[in-house]
Biopython code that builds the backbone (N, CA, C, O; Angstrom):
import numpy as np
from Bio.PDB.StructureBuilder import StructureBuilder

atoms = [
    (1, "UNK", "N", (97.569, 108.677, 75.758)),
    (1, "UNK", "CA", (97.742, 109.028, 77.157)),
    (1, "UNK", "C", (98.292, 107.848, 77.950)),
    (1, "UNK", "O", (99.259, 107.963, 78.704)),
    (2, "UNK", "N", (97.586, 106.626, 77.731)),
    (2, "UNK", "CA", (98.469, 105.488, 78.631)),
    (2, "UNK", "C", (100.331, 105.454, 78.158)),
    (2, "UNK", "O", (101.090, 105.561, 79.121)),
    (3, "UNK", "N", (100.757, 105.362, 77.251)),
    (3, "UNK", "CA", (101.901, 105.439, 76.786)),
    (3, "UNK", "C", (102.667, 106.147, 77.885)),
    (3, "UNK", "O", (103.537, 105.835, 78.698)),
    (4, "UNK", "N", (101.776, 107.550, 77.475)),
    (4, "UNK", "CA", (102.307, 108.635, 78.532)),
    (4, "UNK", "C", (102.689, 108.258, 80.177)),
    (4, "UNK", "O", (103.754, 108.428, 80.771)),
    (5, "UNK", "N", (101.400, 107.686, 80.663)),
    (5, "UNK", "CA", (101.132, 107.473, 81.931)),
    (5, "UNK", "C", (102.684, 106.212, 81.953)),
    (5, "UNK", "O", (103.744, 106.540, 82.484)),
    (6, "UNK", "N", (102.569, 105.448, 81.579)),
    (6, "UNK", "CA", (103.765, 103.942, 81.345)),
    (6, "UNK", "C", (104.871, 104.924, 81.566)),
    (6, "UNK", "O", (105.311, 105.285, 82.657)),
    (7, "UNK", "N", (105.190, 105.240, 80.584)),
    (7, "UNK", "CA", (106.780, 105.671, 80.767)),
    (7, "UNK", "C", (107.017, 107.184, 81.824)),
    (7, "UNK", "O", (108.110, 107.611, 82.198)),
    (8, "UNK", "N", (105.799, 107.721, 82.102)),
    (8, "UNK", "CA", (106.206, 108.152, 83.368)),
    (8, "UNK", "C", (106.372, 107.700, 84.727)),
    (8, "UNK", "O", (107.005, 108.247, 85.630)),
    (9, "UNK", "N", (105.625, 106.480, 84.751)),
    (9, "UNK", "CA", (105.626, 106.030, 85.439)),
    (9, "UNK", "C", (107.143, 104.893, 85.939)),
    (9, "UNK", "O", (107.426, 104.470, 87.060)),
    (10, "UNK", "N", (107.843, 104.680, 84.652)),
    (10, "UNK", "CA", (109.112, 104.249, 84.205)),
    (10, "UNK", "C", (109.891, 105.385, 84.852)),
    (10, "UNK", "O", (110.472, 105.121, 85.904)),
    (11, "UNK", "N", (109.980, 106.701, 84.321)),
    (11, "UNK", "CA", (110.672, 107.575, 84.861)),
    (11, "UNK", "C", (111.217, 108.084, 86.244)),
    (11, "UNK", "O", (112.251, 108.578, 86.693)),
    (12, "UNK", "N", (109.531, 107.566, 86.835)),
    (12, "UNK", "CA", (109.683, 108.050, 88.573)),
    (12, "UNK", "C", (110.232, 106.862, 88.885)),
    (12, "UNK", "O", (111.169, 107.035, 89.664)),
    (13, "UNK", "N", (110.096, 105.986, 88.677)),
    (13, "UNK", "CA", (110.584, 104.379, 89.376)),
    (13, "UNK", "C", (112.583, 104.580, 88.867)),
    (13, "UNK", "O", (113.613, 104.172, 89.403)),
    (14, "UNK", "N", (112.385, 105.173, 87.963)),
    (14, "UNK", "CA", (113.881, 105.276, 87.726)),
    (14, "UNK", "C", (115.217, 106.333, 88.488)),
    (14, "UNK", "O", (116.421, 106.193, 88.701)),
    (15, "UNK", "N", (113.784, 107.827, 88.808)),
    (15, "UNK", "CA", (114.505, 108.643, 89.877)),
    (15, "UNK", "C", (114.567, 107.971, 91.360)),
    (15, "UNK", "O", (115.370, 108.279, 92.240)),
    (16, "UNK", "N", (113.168, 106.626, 91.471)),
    (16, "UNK", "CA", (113.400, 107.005, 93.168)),
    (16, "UNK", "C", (114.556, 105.633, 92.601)),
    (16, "UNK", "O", (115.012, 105.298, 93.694)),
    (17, "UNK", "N", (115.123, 104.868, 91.738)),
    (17, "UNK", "CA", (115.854, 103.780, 92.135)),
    (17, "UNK", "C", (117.579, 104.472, 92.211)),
    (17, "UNK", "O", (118.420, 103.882, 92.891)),
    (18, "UNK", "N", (117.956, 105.816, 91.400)),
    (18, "UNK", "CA", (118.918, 106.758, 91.585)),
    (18, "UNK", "C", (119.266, 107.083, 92.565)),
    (18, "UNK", "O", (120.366, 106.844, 93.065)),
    (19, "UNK", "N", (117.813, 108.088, 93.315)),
    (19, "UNK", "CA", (118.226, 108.600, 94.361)),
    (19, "UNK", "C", (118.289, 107.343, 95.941)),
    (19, "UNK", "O", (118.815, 107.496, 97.043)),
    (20, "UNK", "N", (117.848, 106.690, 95.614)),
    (20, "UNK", "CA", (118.060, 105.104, 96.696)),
    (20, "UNK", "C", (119.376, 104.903, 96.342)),
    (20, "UNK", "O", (120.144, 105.509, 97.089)),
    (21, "UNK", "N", (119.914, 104.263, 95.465)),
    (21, "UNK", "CA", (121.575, 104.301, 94.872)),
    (21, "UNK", "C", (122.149, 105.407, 96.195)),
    (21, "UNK", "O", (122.740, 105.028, 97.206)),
    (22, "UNK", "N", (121.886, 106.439, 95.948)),
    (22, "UNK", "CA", (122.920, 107.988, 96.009)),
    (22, "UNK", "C", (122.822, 107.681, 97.564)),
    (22, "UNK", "O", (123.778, 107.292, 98.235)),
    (23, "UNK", "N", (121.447, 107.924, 98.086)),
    (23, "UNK", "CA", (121.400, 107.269, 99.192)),
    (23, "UNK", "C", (122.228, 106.611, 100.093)),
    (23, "UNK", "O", (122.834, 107.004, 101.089)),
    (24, "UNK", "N", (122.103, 105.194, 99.373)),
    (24, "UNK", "CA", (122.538, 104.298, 100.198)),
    (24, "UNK", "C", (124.347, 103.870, 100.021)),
    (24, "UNK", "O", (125.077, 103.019, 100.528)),
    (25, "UNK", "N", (124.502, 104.821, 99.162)),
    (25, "UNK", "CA", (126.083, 104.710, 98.842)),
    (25, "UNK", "C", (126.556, 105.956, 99.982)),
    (25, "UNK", "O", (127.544, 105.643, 100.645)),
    (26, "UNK", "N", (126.149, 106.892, 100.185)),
    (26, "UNK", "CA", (126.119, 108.273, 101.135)),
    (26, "UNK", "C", (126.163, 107.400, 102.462)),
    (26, "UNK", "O", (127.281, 107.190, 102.931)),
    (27, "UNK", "N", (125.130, 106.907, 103.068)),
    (27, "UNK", "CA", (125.248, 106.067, 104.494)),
    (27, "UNK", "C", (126.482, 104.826, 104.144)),
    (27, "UNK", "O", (127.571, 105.282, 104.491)),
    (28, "UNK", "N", (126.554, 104.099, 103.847)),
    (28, "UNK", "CA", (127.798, 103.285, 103.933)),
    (28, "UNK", "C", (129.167, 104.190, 103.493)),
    (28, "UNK", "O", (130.212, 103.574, 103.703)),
    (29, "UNK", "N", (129.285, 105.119, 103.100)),
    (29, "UNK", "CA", (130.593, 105.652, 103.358)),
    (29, "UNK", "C", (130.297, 106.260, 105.190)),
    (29, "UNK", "O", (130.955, 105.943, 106.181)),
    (30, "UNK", "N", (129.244, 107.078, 105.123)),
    (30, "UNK", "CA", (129.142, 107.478, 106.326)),
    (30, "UNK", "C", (129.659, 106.719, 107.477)),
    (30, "UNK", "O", (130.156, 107.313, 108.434)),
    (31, "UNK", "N", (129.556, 105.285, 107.427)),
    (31, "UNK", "CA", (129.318, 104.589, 108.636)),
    (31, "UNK", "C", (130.569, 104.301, 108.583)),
    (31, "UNK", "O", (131.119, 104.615, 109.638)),
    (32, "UNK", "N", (131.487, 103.698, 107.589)),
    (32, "UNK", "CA", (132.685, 103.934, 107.541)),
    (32, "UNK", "C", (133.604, 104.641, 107.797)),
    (32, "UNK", "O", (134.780, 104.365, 108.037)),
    (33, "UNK", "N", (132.794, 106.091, 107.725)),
    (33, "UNK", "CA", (133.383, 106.633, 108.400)),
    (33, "UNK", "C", (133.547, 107.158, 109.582)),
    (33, "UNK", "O", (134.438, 107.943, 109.910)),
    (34, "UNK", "N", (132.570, 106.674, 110.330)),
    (34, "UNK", "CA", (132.235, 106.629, 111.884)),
    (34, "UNK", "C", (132.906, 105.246, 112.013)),
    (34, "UNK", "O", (133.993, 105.605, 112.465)),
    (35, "UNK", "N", (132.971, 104.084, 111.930)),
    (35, "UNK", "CA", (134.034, 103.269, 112.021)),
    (35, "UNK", "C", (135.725, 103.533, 112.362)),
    (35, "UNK", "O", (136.525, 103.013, 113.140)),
    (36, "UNK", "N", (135.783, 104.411, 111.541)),
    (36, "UNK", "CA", (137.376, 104.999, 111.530)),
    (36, "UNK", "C", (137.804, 105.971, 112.083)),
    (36, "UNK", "O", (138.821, 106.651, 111.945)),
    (37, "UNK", "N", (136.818, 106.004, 112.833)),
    (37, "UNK", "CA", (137.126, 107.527, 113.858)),
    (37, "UNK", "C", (137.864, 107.273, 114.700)),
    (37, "UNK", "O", (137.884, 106.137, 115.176)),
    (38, "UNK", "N", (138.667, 108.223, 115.123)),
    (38, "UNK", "CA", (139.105, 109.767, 114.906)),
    (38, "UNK", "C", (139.547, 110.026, 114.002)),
    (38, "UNK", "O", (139.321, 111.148, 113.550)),
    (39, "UNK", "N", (140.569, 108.925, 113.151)),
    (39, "UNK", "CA", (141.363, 109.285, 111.832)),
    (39, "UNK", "C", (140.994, 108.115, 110.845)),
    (39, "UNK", "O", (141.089, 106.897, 110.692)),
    (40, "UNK", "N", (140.333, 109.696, 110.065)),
    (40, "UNK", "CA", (139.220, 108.961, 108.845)),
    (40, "UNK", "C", (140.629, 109.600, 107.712)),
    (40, "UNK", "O", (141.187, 110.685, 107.555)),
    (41, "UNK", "N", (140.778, 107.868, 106.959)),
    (41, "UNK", "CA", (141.775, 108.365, 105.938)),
    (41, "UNK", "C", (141.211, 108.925, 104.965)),
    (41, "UNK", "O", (140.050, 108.734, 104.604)),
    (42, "UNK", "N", (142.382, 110.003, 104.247)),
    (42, "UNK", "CA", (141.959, 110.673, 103.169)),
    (42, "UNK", "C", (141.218, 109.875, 101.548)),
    (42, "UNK", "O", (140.595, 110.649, 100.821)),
    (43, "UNK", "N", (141.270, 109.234, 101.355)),
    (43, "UNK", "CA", (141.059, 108.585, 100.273)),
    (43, "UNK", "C", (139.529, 108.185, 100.422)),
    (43, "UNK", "O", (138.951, 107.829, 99.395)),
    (44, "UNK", "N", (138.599, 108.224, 102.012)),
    (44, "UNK", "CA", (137.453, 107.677, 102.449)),
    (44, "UNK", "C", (137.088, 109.182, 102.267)),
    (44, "UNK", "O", (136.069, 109.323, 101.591)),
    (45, "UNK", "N", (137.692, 110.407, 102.722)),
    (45, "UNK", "CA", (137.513, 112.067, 102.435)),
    (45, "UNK", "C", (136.840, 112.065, 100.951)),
    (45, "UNK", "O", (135.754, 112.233, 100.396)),
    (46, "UNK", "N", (138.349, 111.732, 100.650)),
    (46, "UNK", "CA", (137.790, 112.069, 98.895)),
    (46, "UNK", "C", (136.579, 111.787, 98.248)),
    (46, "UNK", "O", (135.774, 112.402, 97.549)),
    (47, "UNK", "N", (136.753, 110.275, 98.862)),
    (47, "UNK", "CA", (135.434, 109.586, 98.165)),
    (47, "UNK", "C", (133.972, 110.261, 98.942)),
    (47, "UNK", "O", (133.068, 110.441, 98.126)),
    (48, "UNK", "N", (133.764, 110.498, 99.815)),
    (48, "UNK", "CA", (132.791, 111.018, 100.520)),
    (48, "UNK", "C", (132.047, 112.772, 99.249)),
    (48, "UNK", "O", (131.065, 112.944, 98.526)),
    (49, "UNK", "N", (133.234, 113.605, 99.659)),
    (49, "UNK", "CA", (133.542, 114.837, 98.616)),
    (49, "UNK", "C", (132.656, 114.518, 97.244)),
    (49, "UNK", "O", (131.571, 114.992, 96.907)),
    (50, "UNK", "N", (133.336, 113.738, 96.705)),
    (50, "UNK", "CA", (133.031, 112.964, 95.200)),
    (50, "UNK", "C", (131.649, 112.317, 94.972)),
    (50, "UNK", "O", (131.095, 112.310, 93.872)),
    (51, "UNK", "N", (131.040, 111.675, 96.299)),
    (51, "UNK", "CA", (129.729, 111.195, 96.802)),
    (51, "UNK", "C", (128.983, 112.340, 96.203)),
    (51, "UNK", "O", (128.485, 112.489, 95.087)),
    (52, "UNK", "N", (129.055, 113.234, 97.430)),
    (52, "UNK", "CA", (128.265, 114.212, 97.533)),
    (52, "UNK", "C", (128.231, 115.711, 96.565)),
    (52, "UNK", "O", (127.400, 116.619, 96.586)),
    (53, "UNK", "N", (129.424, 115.557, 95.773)),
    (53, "UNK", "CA", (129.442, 117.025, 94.364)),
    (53, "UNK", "C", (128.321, 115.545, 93.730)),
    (53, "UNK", "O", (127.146, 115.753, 93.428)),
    (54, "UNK", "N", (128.799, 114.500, 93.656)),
    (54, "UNK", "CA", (127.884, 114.068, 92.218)),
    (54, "UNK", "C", (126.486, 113.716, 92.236)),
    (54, "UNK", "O", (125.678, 113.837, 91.315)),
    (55, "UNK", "N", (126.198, 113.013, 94.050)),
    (55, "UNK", "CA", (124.508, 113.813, 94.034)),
    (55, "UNK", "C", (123.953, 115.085, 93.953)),
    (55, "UNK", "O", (122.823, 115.340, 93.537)),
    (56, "UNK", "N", (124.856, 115.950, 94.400)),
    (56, "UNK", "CA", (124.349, 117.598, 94.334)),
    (56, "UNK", "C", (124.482, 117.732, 92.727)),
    (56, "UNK", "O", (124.032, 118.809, 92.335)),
    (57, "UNK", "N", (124.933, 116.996, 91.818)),
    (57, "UNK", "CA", (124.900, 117.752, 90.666)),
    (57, "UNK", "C", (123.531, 116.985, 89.929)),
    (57, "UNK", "O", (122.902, 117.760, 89.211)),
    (58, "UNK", "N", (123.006, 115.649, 89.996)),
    (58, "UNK", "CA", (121.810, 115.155, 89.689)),
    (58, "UNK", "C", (120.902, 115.529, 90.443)),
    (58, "UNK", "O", (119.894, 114.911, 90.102)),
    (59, "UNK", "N", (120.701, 116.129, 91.199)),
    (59, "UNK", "CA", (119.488, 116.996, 91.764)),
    (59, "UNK", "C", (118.599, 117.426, 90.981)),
    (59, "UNK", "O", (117.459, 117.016, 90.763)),
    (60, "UNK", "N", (119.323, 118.497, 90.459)),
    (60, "UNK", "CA", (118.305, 119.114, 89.582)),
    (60, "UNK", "C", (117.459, 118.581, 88.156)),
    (60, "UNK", "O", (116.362, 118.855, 87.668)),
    (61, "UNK", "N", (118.311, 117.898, 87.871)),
    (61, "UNK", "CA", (117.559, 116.920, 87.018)),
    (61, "UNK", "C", (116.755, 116.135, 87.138)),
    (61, "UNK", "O", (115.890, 115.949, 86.282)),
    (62, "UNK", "N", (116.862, 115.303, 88.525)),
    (62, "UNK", "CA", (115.927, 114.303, 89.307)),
    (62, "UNK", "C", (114.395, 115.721, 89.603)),
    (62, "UNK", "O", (113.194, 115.590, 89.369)),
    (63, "UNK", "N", (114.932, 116.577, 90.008)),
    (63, "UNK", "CA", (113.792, 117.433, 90.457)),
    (63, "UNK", "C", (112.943, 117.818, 88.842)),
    (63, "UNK", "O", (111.732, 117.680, 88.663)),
    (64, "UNK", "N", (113.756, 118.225, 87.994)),
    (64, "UNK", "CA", (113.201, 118.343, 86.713)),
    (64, "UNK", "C", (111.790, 117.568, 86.087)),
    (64, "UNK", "O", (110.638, 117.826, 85.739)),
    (65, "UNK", "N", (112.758, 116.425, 86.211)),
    (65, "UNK", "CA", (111.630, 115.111, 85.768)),
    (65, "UNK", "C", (110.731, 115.031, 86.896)),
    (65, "UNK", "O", (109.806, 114.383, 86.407)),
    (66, "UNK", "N", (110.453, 115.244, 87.932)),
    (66, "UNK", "CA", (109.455, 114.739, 88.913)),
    (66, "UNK", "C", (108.522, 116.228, 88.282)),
    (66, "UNK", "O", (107.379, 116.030, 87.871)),
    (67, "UNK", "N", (108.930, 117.234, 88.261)),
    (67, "UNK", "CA", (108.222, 118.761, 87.784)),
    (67, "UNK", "C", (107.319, 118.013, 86.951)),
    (67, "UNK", "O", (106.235, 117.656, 87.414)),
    (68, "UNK", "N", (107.712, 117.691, 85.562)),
    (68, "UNK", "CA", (107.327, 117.372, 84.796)),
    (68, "UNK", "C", (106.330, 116.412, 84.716)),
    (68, "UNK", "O", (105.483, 116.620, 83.847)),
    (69, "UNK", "N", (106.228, 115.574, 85.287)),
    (69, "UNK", "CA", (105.698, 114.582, 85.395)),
    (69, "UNK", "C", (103.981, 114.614, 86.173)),
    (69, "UNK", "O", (102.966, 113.960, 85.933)),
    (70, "UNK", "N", (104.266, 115.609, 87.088)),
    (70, "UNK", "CA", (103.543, 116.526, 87.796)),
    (70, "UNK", "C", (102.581, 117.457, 86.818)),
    (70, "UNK", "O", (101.366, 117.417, 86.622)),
    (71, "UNK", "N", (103.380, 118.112, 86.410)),
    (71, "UNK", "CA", (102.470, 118.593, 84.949)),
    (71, "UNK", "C", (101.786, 118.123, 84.265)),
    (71, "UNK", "O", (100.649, 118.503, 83.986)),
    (72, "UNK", "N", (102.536, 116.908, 83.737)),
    (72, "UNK", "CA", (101.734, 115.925, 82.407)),
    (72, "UNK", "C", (100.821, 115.393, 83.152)),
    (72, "UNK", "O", (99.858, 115.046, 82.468)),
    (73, "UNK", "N", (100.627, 115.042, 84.930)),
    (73, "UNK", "CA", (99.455, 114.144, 85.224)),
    (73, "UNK", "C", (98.737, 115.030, 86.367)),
    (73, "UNK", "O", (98.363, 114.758, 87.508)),
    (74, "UNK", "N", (98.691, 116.484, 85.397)),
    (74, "UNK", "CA", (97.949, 117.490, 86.036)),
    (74, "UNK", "C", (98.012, 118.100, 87.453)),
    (74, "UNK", "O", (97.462, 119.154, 87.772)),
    (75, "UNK", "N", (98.869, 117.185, 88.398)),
    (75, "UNK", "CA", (98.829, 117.858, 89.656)),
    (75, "UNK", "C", (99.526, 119.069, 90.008)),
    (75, "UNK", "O", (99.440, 119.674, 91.077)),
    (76, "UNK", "N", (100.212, 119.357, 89.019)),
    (76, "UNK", "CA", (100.225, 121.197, 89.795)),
    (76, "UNK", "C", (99.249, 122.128, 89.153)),
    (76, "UNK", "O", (99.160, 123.293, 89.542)),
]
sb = StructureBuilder()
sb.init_structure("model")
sb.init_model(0)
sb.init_chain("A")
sb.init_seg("    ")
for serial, (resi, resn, name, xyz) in enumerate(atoms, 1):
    if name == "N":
        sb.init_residue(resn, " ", resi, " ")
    sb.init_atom(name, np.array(xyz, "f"), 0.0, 1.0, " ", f" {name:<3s}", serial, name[0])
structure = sb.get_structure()
């Protein structure tokens, strides 16, 4: 069971250091792009777009492992 407890505990420290990443890469384009207002160039678009499909696509996985984890240390 400690094993268990360790590397879940590895796991969550690893989703919240992801979703901090996703985060904090999301606000510094943001602000950039409030910087460049009214005309926010396309290439700051793209990258924004590209930001946000590739946190929306680790979502569910980040949510997965927290499920799980939840399970194994009984709280649901």
């Amino acid at each position: 069971m400690c094993f268990l407890s360790t590397r879940n505990t590895y796991d969550l420290k690893d989703v919240t250091e992801e979703s901090a990443s996703r985060y904090s890469q999301l606000a510094n384009i943001r602000l950039r792009s409030a910087e460049a207002q009214p005309n926010i160039p396309a290439d700051l678009l793209r990258l924004l777009y590209q930001s946000i499909s590739q946190s929306q696509s680790r979502i569910p996985a980040l949510e997965r492992t927290v499920q799980e984890i939840k399970i194994e240390w009984g709280l649901l």
